[in-house]
C-alpha positions as CSV (number, residue, x, y, z in Angstrom):
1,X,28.1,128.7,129.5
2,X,26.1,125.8,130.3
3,X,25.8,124.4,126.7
4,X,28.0,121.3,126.5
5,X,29.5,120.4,122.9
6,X,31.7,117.4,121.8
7,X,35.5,117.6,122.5
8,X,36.3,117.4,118.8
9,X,33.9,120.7,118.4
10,X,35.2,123.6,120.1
11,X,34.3,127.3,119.5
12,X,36.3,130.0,120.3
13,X,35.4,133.3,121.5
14,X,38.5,135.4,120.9
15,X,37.0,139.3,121.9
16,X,36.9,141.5,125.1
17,X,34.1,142.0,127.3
18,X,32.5,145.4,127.0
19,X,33.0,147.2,130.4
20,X,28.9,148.0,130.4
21,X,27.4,144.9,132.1
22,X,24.5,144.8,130.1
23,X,26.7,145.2,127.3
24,X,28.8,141.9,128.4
25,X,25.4,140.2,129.1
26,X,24.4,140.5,125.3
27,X,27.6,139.6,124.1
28,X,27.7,136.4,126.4
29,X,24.2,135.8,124.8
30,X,25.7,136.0,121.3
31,X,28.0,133.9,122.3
32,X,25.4,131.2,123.4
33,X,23.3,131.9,120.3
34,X,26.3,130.7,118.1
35,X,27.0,127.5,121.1
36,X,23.0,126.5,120.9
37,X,23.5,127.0,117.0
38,X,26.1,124.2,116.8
39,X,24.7,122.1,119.8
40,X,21.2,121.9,117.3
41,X,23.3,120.3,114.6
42,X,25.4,118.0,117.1
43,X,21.5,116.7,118.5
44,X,20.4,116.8,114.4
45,X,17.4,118.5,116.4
46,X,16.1,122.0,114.5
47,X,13.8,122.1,117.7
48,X,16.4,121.9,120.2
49,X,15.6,122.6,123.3
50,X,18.9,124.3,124.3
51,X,18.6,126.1,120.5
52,X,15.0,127.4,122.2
53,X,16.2,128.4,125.0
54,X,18.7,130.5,123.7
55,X,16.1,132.5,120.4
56,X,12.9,134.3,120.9
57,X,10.0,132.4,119.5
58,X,9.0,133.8,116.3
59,X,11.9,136.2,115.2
60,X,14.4,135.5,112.7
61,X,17.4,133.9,114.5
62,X,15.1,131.0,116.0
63,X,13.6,130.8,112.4
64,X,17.1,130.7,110.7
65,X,18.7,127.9,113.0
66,X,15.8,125.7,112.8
67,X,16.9,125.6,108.9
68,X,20.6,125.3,109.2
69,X,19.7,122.5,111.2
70,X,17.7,120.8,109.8
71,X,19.9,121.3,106.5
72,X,22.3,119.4,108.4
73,X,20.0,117.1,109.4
74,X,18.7,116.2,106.0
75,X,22.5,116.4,104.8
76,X,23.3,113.7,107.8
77,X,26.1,116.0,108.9
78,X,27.1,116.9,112.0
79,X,30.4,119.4,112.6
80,X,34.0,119.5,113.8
81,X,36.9,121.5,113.8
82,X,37.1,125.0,115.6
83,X,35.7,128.1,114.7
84,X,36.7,131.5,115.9
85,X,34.7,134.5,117.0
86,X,36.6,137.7,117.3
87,X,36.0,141.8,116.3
88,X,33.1,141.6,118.2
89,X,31.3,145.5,118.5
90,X,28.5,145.8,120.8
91,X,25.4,148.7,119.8
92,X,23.8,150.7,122.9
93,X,20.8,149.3,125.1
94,X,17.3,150.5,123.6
95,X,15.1,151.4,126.4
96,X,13.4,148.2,125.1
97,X,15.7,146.3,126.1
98,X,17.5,145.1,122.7
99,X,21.1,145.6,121.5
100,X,22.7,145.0,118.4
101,X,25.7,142.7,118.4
102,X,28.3,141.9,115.5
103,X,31.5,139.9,115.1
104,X,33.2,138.1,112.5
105,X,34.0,134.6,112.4
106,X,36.7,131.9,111.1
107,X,35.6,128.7,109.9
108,X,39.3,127.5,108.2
109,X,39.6,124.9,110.7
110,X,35.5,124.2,111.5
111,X,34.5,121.5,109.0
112,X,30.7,119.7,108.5
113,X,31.3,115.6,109.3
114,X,29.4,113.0,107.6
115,X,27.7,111.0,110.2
116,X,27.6,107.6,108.8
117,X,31.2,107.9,107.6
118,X,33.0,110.2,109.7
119,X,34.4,111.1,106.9
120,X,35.3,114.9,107.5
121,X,34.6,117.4,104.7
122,X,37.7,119.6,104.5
123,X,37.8,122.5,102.6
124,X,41.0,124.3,101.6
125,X,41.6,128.3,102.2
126,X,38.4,130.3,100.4
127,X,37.0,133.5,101.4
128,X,34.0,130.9,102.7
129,X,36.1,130.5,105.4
130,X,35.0,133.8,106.3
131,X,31.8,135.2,107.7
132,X,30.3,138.5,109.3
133,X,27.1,137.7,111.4
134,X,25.0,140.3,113.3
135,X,22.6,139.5,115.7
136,X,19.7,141.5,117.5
137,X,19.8,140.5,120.9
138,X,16.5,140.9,123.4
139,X,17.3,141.1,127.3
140,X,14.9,138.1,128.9
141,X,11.1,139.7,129.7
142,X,11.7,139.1,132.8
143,X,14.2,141.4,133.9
144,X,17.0,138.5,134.2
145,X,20.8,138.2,132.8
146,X,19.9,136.3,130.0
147,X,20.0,137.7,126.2
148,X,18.2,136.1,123.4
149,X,19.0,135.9,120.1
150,X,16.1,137.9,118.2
151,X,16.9,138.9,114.7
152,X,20.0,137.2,112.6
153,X,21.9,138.2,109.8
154,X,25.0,136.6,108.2
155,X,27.3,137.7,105.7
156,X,29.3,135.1,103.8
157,X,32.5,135.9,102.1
158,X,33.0,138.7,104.7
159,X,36.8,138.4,104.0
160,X,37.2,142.8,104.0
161,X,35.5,142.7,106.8
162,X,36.8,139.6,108.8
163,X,40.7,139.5,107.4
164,X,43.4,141.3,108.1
């Protein structure tokens, strides 16, 4: 990935890559949704050019991170820590071009930090810690590589899903 994040963020994508290259495309895409999501925050930008780059104009998931950031933004955090990406599972290619994409994710050691402070928030074990996000991803219009992030969902407290 291209998408550059501060040394005391890093984001771990713990999963295999489908066999099916279009498959791995959409799940590298994912992957960069969830980078660009975080990079937004870091730049306390909700228009973020990398964060554009990475949605399709209009659909949910560009809709949903220019909120989370700007909650950040208006919150004056930014974040830190590591979060983990794993049990990812990978839909079939619609003729249209769009796949549906869904992992869980580990935010125990992924905390928000204030940025006048830098005083980090920690949080102690919770089922927050744990959440289920699915994604709709769009293959580029023009025929390339590159998977955008089209619709977003995100299941808090996914602990039966997520754990164990």
């Amino acid at each position: 990935s291209d998408i550059e994040l501060p040394k005391d963020l890093k984001l771990v994508f713990d999963w295999e890559k489908p066999g099916d290259p279009e498959k791995a495309a959409a799940l590298d895409g994912a992957a960069d949704y969830m980078r660009a999501l975080r990079h937004g925050t870091v730049q306390q930008d909700p228009d973020d050019p990398v964060l554009r780059k990475h949605t399709v104009p209009l659909e949910s998931a560009r809709e949903y991170s220019a909120k989370k950031v700007q909650m950040d933004v208006d919150d004056g955090y930014t974040l830190t820590g590591t979060e983990r990406y794993y049990r990812s599972q990978v839909g079939e290619v619609t003729e249209g071009g769009l796949v549906q994409v869904s992992f869980c994710s580990d935010q125990s050691k992924f905390f928000s930090k204030e940025i006048e402070t830098k005083k980090v928030l920690r949080t102690g074990a919770s089922p927050l810690n744990f959440t289920y996000f699915t994604l709709v991803m769009q293959r580029d219009a023009k025929g390339g590589k590159v998977w955008k992030a089209r619709n977003f969902e995100m299941q808090g407290k996914a602990v039966k899903k997520c754990k164990g």
